[in-house]
mmJSON file of the N, C-alpha and C atoms, coordinates in Angstrom:
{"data_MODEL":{"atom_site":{
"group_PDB":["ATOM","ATOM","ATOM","ATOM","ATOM","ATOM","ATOM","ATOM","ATOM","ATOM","ATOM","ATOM","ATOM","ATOM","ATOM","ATOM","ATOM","ATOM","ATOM","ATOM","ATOM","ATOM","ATOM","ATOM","ATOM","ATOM","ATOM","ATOM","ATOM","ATOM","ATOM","ATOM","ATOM","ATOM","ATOM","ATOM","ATOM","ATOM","ATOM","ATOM","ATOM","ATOM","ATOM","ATOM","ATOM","ATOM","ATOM","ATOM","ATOM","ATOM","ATOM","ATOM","ATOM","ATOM","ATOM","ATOM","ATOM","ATOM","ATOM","ATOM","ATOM","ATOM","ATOM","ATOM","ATOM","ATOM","ATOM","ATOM","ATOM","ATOM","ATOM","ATOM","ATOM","ATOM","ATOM","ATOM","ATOM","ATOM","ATOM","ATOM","ATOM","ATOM","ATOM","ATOM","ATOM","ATOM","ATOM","ATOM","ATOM","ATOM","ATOM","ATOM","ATOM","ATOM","ATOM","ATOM","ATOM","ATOM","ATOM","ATOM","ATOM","ATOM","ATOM","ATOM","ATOM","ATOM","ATOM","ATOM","ATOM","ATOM","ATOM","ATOM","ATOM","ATOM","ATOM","ATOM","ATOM","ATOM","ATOM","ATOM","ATOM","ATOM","ATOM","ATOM","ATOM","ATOM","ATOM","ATOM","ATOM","ATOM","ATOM","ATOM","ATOM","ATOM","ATOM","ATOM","ATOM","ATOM","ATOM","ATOM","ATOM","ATOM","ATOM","ATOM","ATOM","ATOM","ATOM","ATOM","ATOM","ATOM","ATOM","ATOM","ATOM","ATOM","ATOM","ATOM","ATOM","ATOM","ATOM","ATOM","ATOM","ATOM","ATOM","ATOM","ATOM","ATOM","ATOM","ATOM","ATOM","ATOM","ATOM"],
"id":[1,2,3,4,5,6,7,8,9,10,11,12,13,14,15,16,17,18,19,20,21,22,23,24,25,26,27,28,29,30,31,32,33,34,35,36,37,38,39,40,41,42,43,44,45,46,47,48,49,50,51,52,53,54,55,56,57,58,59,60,61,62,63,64,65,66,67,68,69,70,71,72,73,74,75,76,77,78,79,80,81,82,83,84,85,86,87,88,89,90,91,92,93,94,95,96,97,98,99,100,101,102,103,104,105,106,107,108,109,110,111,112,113,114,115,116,117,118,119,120,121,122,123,124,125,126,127,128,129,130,131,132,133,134,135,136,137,138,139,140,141,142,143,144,145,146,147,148,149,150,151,152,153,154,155,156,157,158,159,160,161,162,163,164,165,166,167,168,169,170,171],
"type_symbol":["N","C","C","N","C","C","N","C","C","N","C","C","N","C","C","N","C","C","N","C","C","N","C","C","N","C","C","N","C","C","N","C","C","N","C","C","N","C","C","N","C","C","N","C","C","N","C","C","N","C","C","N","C","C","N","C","C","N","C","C","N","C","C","N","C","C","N","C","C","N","C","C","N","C","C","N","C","C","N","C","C","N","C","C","N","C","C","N","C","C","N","C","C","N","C","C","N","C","C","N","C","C","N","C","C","N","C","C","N","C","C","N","C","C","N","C","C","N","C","C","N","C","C","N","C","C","N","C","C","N","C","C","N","C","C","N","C","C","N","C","C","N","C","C","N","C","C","N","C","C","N","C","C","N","C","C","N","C","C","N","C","C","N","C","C","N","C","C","N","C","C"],
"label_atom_id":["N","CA","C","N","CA","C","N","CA","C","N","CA","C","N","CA","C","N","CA","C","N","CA","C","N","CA","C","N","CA","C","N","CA","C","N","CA","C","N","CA","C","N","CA","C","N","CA","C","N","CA","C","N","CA","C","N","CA","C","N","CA","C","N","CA","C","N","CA","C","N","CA","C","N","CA","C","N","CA","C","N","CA","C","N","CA","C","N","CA","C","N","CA","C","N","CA","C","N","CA","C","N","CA","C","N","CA","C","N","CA","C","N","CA","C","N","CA","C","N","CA","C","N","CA","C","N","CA","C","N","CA","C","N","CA","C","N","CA","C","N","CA","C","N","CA","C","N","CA","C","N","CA","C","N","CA","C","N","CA","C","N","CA","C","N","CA","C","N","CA","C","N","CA","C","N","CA","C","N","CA","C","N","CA","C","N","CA","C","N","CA","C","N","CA","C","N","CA","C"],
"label_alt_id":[null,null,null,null,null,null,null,null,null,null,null,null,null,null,null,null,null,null,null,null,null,null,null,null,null,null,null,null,null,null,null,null,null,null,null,null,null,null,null,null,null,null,null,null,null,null,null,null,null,null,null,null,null,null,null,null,null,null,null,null,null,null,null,null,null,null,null,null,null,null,null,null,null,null,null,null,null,null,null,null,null,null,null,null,null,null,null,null,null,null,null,null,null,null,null,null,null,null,null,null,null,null,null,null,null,null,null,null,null,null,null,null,null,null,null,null,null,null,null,null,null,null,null,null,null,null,null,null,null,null,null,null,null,null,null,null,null,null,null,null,null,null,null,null,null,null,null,null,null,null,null,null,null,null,null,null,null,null,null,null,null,null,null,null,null,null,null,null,null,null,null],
"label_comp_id":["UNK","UNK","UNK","UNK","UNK","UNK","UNK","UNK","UNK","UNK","UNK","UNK","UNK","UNK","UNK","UNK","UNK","UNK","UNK","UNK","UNK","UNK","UNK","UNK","UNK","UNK","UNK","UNK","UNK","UNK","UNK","UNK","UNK","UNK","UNK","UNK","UNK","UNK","UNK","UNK","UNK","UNK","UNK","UNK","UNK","UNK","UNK","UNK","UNK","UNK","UNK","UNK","UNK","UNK","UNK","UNK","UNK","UNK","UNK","UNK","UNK","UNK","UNK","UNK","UNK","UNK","UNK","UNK","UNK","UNK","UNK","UNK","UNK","UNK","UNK","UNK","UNK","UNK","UNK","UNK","UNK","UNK","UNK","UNK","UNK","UNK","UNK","UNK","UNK","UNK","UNK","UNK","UNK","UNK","UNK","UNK","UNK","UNK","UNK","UNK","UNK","UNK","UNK","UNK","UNK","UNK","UNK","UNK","UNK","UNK","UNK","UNK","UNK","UNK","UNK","UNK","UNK","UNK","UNK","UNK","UNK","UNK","UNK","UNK","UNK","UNK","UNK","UNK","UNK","UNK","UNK","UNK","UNK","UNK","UNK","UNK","UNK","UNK","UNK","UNK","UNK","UNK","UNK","UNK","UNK","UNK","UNK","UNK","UNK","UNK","UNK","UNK","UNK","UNK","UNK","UNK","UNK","UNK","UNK","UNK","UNK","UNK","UNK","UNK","UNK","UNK","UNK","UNK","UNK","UNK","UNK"],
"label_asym_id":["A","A","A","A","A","A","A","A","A","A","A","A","A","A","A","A","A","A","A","A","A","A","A","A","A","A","A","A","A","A","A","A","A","A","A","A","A","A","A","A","A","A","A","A","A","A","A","A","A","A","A","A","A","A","A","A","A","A","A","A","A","A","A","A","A","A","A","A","A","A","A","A","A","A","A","A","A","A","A","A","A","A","A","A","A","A","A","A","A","A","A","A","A","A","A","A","A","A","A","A","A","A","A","A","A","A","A","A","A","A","A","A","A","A","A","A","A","A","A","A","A","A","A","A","A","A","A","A","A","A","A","A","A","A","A","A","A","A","A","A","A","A","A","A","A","A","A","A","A","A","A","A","A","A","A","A","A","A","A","A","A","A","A","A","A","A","A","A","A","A","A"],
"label_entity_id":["1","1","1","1","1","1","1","1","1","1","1","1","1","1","1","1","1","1","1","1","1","1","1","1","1","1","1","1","1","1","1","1","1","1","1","1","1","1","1","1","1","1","1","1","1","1","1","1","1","1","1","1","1","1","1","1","1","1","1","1","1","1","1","1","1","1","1","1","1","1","1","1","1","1","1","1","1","1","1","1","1","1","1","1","1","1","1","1","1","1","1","1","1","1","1","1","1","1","1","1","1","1","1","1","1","1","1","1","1","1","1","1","1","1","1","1","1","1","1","1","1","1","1","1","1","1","1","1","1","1","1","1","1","1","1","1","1","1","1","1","1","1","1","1","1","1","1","1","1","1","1","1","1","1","1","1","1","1","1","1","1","1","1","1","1","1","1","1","1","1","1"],
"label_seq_id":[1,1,1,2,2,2,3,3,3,4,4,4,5,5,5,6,6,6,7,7,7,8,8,8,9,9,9,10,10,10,11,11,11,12,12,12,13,13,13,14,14,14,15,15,15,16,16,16,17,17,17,18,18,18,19,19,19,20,20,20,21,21,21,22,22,22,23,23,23,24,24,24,25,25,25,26,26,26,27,27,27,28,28,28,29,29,29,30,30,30,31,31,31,32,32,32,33,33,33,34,34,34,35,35,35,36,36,36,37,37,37,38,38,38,39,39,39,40,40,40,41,41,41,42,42,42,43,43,43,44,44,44,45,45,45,46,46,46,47,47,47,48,48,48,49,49,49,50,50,50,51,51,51,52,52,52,53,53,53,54,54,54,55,55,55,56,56,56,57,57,57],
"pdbx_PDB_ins_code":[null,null,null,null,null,null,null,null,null,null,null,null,null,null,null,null,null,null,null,null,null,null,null,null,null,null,null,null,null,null,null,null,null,null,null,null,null,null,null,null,null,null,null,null,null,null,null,null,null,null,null,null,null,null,null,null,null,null,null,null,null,null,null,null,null,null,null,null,null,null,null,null,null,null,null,null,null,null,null,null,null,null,null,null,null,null,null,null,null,null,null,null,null,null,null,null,null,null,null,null,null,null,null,null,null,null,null,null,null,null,null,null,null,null,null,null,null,null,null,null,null,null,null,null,null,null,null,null,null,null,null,null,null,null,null,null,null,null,null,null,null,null,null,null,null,null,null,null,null,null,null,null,null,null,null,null,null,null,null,null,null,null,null,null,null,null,null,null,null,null,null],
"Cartn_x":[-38.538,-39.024,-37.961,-38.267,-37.773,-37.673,-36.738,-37.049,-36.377,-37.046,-36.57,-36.542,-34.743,-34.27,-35.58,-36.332,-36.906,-36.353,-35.913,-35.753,-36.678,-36.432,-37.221,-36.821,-37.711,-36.644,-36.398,-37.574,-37.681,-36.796,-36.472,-35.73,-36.114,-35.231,-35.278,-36.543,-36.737,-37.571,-37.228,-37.081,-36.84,-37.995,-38.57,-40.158,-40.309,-40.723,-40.906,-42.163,-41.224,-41.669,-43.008,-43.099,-44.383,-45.609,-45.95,-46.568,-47.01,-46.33,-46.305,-48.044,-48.847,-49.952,-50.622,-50.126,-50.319,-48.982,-49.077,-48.135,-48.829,-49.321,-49.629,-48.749,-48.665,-47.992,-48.431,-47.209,-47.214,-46.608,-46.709,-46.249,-44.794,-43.486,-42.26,-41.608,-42.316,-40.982,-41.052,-42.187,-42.522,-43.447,-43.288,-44.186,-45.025,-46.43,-46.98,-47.249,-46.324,-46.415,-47.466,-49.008,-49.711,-49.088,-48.704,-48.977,-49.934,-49.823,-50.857,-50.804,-51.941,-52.345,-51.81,-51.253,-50.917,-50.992,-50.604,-50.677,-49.467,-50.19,-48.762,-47.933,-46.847,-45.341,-45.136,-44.702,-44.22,-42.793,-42.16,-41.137,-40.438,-38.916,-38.48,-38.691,-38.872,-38.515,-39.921,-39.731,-41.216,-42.051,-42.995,-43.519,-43.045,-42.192,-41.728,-40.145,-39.308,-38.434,-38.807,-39.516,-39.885,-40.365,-41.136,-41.739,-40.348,-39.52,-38.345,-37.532,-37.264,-36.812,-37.722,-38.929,-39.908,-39.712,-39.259,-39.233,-38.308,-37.046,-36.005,-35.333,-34.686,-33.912,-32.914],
"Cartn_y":[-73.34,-72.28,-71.176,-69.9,-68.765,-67.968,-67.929,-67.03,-65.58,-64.137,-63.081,-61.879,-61.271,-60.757,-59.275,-58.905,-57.643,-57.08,-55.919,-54.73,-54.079,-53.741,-53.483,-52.339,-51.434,-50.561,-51.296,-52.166,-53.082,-54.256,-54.532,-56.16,-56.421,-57.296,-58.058,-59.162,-59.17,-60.905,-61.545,-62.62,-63.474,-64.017,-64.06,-64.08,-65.415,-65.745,-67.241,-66.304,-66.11,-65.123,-65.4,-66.609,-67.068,-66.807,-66.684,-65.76,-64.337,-64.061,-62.245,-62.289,-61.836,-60.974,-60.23,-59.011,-57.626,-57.085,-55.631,-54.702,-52.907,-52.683,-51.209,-50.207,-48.859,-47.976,-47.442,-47.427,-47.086,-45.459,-44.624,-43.747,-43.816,-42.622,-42.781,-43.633,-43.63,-44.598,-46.07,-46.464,-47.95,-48.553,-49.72,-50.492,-51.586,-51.795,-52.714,-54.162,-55.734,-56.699,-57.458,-58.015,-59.263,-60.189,-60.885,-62.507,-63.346,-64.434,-65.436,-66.401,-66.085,-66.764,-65.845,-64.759,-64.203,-62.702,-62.026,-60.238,-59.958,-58.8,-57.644,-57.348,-57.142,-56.778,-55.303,-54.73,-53.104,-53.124,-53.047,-53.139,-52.172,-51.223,-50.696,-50.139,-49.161,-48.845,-48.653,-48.238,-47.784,-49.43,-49.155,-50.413,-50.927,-49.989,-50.18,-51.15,-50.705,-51.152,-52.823,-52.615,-54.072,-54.745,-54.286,-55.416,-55.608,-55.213,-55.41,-56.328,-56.163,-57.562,-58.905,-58.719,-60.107,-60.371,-60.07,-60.167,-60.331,-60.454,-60.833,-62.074,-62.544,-63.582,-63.951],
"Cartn_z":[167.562,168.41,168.411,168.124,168.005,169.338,169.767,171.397,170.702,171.273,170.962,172.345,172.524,173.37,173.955,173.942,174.515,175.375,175.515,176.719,177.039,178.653,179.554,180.431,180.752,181.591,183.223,183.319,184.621,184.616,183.403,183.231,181.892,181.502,180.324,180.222,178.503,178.379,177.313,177.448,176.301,176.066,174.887,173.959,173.144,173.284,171.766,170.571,170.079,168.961,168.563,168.353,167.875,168.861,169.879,171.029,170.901,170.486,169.964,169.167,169.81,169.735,168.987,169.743,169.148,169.329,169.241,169.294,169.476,170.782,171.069,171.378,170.691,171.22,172.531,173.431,174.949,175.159,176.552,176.548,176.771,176.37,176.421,175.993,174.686,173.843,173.91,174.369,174.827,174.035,173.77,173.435,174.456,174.452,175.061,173.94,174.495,173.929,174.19,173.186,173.911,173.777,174.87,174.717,174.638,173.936,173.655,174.972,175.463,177.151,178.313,178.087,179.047,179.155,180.332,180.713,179.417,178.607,177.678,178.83,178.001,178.744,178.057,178.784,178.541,178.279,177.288,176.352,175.767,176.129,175.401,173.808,173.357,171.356,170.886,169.941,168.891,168.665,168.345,167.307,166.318,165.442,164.45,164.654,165.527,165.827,167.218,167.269,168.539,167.048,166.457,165.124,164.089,164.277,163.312,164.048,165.467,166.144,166.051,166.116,165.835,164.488,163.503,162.276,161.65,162.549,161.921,162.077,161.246,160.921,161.963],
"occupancy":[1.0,1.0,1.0,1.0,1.0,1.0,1.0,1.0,1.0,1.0,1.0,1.0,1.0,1.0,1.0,1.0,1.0,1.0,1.0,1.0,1.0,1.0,1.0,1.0,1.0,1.0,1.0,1.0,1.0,1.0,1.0,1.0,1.0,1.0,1.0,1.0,1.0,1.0,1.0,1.0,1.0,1.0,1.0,1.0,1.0,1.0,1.0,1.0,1.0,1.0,1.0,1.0,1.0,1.0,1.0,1.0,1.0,1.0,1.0,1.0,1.0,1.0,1.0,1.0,1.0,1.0,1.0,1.0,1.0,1.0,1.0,1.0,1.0,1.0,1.0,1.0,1.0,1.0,1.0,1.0,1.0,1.0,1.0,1.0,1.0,1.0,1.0,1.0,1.0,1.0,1.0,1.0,1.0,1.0,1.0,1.0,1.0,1.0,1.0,1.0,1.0,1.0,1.0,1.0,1.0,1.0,1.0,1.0,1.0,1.0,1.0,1.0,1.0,1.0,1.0,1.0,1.0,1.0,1.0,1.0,1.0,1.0,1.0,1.0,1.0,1.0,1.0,1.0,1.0,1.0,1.0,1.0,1.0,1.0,1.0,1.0,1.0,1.0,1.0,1.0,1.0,1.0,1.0,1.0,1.0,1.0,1.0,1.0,1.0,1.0,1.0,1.0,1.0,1.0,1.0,1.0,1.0,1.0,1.0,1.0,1.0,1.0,1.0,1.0,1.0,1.0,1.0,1.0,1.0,1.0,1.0],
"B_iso_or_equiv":[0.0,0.0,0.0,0.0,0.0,0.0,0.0,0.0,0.0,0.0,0.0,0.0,0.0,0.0,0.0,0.0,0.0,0.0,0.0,0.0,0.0,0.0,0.0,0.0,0.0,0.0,0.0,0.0,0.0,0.0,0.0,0.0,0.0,0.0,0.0,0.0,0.0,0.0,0.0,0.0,0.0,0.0,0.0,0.0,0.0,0.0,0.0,0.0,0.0,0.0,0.0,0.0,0.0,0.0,0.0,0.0,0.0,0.0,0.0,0.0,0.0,0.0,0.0,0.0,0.0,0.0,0.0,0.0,0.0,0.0,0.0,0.0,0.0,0.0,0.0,0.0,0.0,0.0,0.0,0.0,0.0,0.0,0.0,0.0,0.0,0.0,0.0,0.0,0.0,0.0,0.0,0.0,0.0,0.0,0.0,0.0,0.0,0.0,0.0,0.0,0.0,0.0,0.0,0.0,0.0,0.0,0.0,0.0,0.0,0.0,0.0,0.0,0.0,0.0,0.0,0.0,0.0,0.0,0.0,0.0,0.0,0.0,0.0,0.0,0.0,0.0,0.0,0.0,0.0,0.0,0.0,0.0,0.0,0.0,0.0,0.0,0.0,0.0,0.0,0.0,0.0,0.0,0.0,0.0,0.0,0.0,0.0,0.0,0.0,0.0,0.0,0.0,0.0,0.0,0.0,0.0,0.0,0.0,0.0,0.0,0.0,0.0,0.0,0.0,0.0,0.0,0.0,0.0,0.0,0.0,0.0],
"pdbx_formal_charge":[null,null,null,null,null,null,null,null,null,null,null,null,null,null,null,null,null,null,null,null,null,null,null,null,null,null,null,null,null,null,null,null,null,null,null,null,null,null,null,null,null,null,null,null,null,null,null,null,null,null,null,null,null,null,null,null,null,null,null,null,null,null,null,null,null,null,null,null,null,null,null,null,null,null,null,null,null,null,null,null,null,null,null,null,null,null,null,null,null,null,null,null,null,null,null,null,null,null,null,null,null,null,null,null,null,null,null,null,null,null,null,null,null,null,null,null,null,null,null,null,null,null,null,null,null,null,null,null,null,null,null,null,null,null,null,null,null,null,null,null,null,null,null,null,null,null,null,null,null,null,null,null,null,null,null,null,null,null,null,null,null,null,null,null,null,null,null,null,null,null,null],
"auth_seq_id":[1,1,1,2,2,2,3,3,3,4,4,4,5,5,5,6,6,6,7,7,7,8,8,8,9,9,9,10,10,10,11,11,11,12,12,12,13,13,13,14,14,14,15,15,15,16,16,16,17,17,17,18,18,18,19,19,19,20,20,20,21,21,21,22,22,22,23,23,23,24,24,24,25,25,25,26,26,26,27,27,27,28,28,28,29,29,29,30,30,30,31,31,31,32,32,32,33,33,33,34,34,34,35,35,35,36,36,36,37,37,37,38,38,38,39,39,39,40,40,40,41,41,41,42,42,42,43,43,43,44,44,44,45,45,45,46,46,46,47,47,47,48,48,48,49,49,49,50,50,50,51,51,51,52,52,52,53,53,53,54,54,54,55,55,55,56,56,56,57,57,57],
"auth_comp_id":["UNK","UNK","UNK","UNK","UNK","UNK","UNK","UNK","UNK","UNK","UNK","UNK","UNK","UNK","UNK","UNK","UNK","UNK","UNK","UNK","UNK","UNK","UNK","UNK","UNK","UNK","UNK","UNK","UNK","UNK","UNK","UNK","UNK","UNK","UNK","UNK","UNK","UNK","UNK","UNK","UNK","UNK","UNK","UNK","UNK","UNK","UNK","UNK","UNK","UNK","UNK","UNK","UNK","UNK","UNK","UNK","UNK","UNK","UNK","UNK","UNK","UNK","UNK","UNK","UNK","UNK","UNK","UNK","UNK","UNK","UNK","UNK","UNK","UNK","UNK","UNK","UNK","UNK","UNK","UNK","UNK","UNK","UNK","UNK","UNK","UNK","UNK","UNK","UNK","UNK","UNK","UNK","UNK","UNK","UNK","UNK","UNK","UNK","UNK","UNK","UNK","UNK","UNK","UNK","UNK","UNK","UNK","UNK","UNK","UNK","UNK","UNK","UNK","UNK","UNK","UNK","UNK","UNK","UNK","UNK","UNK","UNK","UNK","UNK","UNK","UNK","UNK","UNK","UNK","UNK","UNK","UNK","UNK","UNK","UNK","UNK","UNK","UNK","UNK","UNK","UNK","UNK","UNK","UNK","UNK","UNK","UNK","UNK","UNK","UNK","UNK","UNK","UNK","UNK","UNK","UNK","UNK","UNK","UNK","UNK","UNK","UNK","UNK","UNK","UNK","UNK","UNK","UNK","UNK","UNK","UNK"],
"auth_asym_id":["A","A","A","A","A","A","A","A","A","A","A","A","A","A","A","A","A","A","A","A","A","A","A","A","A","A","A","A","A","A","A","A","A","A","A","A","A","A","A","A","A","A","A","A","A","A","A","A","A","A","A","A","A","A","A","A","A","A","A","A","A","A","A","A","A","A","A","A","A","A","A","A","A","A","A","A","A","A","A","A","A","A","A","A","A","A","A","A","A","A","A","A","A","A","A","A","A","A","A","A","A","A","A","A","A","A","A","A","A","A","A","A","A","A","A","A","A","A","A","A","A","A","A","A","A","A","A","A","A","A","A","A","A","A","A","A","A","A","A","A","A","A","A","A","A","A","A","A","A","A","A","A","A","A","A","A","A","A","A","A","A","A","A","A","A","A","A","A","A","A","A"],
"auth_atom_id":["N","CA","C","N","CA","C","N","CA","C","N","CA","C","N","CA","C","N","CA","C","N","CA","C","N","CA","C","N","CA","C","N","CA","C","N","CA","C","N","CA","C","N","CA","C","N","CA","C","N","CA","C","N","CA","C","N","CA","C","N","CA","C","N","CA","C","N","CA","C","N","CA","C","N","CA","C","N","CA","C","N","CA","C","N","CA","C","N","CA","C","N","CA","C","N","CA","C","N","CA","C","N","CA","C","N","CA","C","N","CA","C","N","CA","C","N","CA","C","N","CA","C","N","CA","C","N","CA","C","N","CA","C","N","CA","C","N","CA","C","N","CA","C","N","CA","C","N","CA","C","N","CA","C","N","CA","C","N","CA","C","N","CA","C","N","CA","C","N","CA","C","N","CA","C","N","CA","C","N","CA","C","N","CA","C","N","CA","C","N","CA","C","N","CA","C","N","CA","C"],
"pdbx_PDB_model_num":[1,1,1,1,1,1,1,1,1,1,1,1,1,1,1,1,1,1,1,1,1,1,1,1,1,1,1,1,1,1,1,1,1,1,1,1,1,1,1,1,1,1,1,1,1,1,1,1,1,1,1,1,1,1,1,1,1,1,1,1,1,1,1,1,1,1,1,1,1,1,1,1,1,1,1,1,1,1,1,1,1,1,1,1,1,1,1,1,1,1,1,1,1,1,1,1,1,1,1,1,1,1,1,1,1,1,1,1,1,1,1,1,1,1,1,1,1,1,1,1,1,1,1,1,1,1,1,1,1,1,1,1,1,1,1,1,1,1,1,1,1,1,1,1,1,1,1,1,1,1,1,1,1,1,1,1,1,1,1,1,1,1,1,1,1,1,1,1,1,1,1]
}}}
């Protein structure tokens, strides 16, 4: 199991990568995360950069 750090302007989350959803662009620079069984989280950085943390090694 892969857990991955997300920033928040509200607080931090730590993710089990494998959960990860989708990935919608939000307003101001934010991304909205789905979780699998649960409410998206509103998340610091582009899409591009939140999908480069899920995707890395």
């Amino acid at each position: 199991m892969k857990f991955i750090a997300l920033k928040s302007r509200g607080g931090d989350y730590l993710v089990v990568a494998e959960n990860v959803a989708w990935l919608r662009s939000a307003e101001n620079g934010q991304t909205s995360v789905g979780i699998v069984g649960g409410a998206p989280i509103l998340v610091a950085g582009t899409i591009e950069e939140i999908a480069a943390i899920i995707g890395a090694d």
